[in-house]
BADREN-648369 format. One line per 3 residues: number of its first residue (from 1); their letters; for each residue y negated, z negated, x negated of N, C-alpha, C. Coordinates in pm, 1 decimal. Layout:
% residues N
NUM = A = Y:Z:X:Y:Z:X:Y:Z:X  ... $
% end
This chain:
% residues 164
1 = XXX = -8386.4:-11101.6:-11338.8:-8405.0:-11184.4:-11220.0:-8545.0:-11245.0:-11225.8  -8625.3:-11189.9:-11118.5:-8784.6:-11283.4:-11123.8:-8736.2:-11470.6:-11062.8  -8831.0:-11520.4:-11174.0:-8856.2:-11681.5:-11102.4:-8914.5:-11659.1:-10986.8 $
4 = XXX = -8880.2:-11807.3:-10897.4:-8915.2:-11798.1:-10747.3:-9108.0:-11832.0:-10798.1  -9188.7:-11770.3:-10683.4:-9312.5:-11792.2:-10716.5:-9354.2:-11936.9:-10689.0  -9462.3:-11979.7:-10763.5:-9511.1:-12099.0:-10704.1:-9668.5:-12129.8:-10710.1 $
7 = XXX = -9714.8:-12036.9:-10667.2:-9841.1:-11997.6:-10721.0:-9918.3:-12089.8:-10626.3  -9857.0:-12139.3:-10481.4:-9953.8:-12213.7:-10391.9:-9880.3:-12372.0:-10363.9  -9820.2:-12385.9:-10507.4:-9761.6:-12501.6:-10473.5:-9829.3:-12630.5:-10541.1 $
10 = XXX = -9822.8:-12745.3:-10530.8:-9917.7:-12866.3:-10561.0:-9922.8:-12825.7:-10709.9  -10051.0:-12773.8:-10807.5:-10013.2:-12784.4:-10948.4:-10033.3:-12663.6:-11004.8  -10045.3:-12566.4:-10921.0:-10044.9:-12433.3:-10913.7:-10168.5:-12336.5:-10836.1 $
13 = XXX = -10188.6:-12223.2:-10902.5:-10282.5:-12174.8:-10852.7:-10281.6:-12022.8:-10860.4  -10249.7:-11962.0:-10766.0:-10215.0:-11817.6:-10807.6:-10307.1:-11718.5:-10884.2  -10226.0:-11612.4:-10918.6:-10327.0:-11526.4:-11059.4:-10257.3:-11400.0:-10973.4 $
16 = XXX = -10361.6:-11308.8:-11062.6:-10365.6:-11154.7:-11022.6:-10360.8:-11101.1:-11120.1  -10243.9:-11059.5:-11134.7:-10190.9:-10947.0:-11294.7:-10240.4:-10791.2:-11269.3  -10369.1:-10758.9:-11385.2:-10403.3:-10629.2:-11391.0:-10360.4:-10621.6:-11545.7 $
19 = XXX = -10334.7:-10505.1:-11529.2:-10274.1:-10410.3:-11639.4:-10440.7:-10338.8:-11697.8  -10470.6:-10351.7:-11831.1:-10544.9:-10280.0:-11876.8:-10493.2:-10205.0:-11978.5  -10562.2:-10054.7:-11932.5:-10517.4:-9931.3:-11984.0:-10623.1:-9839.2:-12001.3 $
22 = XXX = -10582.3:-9729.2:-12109.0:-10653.7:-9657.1:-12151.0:-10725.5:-9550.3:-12008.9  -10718.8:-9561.4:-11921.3:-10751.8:-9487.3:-11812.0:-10910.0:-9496.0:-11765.7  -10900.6:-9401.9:-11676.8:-11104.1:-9426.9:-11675.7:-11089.0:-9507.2:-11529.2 $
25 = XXX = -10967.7:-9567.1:-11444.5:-11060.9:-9623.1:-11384.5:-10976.3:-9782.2:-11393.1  -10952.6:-9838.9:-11547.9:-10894.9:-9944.0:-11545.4:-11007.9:-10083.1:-11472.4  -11144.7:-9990.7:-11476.7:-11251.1:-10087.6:-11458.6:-11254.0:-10179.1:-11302.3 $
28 = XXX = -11172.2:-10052.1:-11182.9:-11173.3:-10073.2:-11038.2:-11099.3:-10194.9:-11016.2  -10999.0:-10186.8:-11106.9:-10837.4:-10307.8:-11107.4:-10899.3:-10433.9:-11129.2  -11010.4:-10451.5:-11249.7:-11074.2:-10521.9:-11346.1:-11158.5:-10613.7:-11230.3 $
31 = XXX = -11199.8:-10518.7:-11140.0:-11315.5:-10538.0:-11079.4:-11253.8:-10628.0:-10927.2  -11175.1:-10547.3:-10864.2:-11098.5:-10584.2:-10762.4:-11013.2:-10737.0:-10765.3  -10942.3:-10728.3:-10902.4:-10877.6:-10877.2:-10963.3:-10974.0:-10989.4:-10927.5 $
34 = XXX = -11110.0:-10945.3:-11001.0:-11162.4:-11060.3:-10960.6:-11266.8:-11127.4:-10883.0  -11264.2:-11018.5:-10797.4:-11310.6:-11090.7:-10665.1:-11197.1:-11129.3:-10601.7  -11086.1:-11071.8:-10595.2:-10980.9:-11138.6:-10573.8:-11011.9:-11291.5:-10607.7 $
37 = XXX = -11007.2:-11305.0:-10726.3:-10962.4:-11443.2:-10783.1:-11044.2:-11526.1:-10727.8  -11194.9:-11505.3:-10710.7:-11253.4:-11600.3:-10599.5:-11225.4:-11617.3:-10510.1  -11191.5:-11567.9:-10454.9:-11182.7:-11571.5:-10308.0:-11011.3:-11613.6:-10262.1 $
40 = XXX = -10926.0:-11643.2:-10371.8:-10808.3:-11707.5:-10332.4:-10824.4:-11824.7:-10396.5  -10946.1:-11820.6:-10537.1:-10955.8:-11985.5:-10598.5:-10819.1:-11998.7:-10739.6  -10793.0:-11873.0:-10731.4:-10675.9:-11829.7:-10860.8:-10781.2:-11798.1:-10962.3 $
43 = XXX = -10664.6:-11732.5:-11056.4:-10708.0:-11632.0:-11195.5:-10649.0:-11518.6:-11200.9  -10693.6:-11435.7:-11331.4:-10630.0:-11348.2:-11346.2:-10610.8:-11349.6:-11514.2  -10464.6:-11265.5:-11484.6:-10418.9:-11217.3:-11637.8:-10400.0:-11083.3:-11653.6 $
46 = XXX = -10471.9:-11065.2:-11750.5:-10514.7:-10885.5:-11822.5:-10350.8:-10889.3:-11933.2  -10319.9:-10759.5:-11862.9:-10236.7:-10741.8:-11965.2:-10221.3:-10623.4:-12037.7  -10224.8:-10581.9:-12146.8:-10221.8:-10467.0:-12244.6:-10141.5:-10442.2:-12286.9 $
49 = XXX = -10010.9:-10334.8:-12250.2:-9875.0:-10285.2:-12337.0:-9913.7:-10173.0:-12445.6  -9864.0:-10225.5:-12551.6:-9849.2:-10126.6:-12651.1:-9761.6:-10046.7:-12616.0  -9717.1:-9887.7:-12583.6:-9648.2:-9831.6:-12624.5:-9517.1:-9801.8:-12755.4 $
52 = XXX = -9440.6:-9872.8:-12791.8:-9396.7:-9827.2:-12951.6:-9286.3:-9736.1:-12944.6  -9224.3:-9677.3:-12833.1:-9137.3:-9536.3:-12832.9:-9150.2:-9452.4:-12949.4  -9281.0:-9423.1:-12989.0:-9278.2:-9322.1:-13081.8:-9293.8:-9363.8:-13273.4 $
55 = XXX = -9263.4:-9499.6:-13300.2:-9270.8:-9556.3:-13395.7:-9133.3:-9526.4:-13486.7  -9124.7:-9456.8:-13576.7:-8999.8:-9412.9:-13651.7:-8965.4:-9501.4:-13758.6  -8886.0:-9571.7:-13752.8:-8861.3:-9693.6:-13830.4:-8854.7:-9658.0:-13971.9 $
58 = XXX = -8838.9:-9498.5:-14010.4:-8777.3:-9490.8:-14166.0:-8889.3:-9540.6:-14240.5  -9047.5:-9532.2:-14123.2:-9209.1:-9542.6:-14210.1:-9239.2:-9683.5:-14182.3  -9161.6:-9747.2:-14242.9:-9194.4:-9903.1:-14159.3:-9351.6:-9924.5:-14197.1 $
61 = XXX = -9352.7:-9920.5:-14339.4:-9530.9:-9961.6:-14393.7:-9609.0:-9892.7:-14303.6  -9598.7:-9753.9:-14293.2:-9684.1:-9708.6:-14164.8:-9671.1:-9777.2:-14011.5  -9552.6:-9744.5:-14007.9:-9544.6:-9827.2:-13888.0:-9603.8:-9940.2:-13818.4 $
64 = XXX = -9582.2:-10036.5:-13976.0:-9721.6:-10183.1:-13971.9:-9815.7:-10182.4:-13951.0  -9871.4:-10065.0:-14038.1:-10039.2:-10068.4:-13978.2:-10076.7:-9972.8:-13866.2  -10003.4:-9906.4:-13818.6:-10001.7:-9819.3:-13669.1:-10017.6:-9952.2:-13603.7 $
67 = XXX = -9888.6:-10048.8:-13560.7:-9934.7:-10158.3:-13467.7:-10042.5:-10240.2:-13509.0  -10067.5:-10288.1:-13599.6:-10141.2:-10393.9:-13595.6:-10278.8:-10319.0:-13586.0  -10315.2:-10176.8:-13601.7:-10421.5:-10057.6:-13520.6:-10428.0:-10103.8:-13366.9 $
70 = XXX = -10325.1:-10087.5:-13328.2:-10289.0:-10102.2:-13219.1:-10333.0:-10261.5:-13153.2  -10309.6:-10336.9:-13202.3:-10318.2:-10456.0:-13164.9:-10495.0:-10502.0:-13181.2  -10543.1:-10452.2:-13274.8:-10731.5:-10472.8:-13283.3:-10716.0:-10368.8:-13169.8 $
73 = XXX = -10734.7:-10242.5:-13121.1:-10747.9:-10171.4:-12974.9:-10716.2:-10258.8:-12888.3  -10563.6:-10317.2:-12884.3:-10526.7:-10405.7:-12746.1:-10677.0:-10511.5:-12734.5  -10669.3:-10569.4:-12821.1:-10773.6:-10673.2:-12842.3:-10899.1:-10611.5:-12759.7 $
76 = XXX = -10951.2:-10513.3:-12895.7:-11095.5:-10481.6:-12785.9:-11118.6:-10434.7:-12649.9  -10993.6:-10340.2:-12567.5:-10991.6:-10338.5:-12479.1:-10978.3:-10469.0:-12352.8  -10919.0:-10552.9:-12414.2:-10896.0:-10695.5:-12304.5:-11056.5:-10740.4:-12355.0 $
79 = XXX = -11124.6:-10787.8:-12465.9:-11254.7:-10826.2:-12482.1:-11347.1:-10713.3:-12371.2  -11370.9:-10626.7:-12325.7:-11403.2:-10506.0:-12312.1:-11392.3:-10598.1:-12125.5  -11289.2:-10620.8:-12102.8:-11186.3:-10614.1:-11928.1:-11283.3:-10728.7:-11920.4 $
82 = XXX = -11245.1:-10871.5:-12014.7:-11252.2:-11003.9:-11981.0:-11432.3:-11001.3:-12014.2  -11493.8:-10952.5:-12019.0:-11616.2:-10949.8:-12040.8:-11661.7:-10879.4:-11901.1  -11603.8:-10771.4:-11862.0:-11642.5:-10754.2:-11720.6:-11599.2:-10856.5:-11642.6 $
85 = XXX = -11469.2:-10951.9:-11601.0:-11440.6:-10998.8:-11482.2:-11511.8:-11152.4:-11526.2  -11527.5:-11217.3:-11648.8:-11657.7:-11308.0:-11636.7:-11757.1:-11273.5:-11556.5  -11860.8:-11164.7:-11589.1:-11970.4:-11080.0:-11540.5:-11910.5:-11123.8:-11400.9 $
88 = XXX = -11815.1:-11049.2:-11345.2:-11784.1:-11031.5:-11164.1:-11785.2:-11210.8:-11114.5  -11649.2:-11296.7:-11217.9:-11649.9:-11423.8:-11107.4:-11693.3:-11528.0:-11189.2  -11751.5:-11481.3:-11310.8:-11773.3:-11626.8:-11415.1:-11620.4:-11715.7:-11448.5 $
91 = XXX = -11491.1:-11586.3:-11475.7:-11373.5:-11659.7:-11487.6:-11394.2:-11633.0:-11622.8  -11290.9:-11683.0:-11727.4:-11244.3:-11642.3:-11829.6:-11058.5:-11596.4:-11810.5  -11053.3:-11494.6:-11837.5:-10892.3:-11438.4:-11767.0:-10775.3:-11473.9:-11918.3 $
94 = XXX = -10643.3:-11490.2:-11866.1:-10571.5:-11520.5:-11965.2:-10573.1:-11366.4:-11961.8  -10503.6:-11370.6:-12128.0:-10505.3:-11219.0:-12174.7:-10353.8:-11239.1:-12230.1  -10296.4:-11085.2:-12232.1:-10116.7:-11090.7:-12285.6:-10137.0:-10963.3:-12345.9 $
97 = XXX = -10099.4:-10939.7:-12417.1:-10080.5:-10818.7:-12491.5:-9894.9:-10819.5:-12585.5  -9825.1:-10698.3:-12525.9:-9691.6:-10693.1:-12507.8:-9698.4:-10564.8:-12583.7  -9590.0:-10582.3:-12664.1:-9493.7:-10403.5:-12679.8:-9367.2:-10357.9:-12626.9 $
100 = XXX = -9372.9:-10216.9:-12585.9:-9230.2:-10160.1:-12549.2:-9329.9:-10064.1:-12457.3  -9221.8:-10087.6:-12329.0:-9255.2:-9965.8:-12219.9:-9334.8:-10075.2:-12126.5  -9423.6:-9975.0:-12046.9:-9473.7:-10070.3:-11978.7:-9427.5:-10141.3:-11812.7 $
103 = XXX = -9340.8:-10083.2:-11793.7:-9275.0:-10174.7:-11626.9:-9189.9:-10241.0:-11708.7  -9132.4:-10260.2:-11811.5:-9049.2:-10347.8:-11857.7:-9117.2:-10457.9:-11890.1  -9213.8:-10443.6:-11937.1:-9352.7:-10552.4:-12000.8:-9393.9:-10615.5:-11870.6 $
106 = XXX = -9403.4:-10573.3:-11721.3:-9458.0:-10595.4:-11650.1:-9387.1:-10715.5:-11550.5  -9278.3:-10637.0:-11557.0:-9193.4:-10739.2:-11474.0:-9131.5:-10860.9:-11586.7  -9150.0:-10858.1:-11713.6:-9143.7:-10961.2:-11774.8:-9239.0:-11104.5:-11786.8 $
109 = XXX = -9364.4:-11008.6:-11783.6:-9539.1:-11110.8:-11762.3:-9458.7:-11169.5:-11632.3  -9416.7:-11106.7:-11488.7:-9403.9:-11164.3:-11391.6:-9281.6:-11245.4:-11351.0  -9224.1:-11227.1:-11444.1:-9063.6:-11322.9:-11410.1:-9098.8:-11458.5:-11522.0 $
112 = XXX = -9222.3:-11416.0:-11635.8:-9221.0:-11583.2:-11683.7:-9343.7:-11640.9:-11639.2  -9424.4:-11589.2:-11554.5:-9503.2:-11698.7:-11433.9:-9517.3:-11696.7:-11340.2  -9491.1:-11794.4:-11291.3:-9420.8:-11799.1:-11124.7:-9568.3:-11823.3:-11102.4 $
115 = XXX = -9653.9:-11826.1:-11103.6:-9806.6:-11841.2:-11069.4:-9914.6:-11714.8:-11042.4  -9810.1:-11612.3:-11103.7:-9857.6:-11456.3:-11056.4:-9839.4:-11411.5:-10903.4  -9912.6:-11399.6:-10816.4:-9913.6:-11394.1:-10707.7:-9940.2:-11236.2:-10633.2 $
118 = XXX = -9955.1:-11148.0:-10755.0:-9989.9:-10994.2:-10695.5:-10013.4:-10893.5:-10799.4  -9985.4:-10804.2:-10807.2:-10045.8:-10714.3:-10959.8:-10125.3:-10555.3:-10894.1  -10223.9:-10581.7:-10950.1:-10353.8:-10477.0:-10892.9:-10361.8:-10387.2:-11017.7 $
121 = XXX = -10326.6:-10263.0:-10961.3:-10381.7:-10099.3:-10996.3:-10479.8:-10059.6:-10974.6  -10508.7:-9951.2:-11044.9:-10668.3:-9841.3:-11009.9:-10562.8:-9697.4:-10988.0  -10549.5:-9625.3:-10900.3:-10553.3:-9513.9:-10883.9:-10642.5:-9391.5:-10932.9 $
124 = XXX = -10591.4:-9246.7:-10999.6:-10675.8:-9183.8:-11065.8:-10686.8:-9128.7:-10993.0  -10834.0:-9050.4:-10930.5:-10851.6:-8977.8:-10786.1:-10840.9:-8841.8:-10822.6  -10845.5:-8832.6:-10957.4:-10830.3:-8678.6:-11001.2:-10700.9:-8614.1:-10938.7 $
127 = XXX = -10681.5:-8485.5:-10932.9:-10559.5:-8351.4:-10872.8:-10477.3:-8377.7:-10952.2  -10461.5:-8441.3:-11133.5:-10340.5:-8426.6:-11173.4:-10250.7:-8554.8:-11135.8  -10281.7:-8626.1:-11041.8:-10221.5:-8746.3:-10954.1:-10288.2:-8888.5:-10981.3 $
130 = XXX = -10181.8:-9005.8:-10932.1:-10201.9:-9107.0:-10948.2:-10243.8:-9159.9:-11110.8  -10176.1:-9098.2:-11174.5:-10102.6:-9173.4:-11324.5:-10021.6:-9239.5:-11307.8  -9901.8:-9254.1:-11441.5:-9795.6:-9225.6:-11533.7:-9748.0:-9365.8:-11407.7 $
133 = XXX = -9820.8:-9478.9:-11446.3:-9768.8:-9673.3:-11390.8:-9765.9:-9653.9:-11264.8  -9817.6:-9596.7:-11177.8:-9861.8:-9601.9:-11024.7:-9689.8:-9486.3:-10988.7  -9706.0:-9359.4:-11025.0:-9578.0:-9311.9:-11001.1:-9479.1:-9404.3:-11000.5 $
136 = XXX = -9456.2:-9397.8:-11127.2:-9300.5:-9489.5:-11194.3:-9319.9:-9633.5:-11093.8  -9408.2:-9688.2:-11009.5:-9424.6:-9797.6:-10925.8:-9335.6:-9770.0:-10765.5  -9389.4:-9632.4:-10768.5:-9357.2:-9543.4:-10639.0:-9202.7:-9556.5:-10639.8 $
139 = XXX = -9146.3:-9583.4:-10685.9:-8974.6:-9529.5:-10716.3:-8920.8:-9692.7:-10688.4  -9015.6:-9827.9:-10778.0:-8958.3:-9948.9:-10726.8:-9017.9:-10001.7:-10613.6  -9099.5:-9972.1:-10563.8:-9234.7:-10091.4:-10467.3:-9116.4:-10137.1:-10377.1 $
142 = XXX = -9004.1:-10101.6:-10328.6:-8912.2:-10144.3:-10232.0:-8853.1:-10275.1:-10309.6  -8848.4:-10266.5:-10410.6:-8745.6:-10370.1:-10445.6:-8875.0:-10449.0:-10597.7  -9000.0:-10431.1:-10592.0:-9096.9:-10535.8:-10647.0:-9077.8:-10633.0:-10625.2 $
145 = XXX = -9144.2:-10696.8:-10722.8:-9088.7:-10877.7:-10715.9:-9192.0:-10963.7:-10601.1  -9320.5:-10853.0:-10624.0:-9443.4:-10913.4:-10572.6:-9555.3:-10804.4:-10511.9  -9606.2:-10858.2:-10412.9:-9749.4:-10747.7:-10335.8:-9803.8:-10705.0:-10444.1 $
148 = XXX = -9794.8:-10541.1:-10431.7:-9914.3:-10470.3:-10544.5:-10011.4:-10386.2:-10454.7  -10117.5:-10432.4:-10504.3:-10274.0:-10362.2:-10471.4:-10292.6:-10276.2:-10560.4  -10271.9:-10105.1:-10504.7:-10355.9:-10003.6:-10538.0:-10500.6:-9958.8:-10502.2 $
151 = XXX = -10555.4:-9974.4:-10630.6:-10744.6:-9943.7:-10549.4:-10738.8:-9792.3:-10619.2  -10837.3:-9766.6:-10511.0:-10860.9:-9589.2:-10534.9:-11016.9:-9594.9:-10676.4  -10976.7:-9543.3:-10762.2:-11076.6:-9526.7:-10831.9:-11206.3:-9499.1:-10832.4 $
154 = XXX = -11182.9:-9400.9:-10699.7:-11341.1:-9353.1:-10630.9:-11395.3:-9479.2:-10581.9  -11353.8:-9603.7:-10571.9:-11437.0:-9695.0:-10488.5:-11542.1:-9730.4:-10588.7  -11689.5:-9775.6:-10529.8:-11797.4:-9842.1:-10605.8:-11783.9:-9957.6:-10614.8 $
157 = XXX = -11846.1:-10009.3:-10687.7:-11846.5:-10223.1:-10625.4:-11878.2:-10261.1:-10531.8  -12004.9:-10172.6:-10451.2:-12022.0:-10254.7:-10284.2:-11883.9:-10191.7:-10230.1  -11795.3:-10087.1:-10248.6:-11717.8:-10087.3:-10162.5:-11587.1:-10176.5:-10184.7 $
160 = XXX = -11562.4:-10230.9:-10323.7:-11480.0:-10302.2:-10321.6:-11527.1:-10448.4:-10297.5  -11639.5:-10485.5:-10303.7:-11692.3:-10602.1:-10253.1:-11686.1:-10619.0:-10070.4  -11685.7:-10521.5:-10011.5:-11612.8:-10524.8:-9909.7:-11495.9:-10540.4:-9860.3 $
163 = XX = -11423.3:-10495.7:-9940.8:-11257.6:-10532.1:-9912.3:-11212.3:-10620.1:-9962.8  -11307.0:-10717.5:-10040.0:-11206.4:-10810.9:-10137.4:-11294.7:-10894.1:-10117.5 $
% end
């Protein structure tokens, strides 16, 4: 069950949940978030899911240092995001870094802050489709908790500085 939002209520200030991912155009989401965020007077929160599906418990010692691999990557990739959307609005973005699957991770970031007000994608413009999050999105967007912004990857910054 998502909390009711309260992102425009006295005390509150809405945020824009981008997902950062290994993809080439996590930068558009990155980019889009936060002109967003000016221009509603919010923030944004970068969030990074670990994958651990494929972690076989019998290797736990491996296992340990697979994630915590994992977790310096999560890291440099959000250092990597939050270093661009400073650059874009001079914000500093909260950062979350989660394990499991990632729409499970997603709608969890969004059911424990009612201050999330939208969650922004990059679309891959390449023939082998959207990617993996944007599909698997396609199947809930009817029953989302909250407005999601897909940006097309092909956009530049003057063109998303136009729309946002």
């Amino acid at each position: 069950m998502t909390s009711k939002r309260r992102c425009f209520e006295p005390g509150h200030k809405p945020k824009c949940l981008v997902v950062v991912d290994d993809s080439a155009e996590w930068d558009r989401a990155v980019y889009y978030a936060s002109r967003w965020a000016i221009r509603a007077g919010g923030g944004v929160v970068m969030l990074r899911v670990i994958e651990t599906d494929d972690q076989n418990q019998e290797w736990l010692g491996v296992a340990d240092i697979m994630r915590a691999e994992a977790h310096e990557d999560a890291n440099a990739a959000l250092d990597r995001a939050a270093g661009r959307a400073n650059g874009i609005a001079a914000i500093t973005p909260e950062r979350v870094i989660r394990e499991g699957h990632p729409m499970q991770q997603i709608l969890d970031v969004i059911d424990r802050d009612p201050d999330i007000a939208v969650l922004v994608l990059a679309a891959n413009p390449g023939a082998e489709g959207p990617g993996p999050l944007i599909a698997q999105l396609a199947h809930a967007v009817g029953t989302f908790p909250i407005p999601l912004t897909i940006i097309s990857g092909n956009l530049s910054d003057p063109d998303v500085d136009a729309l946002s």
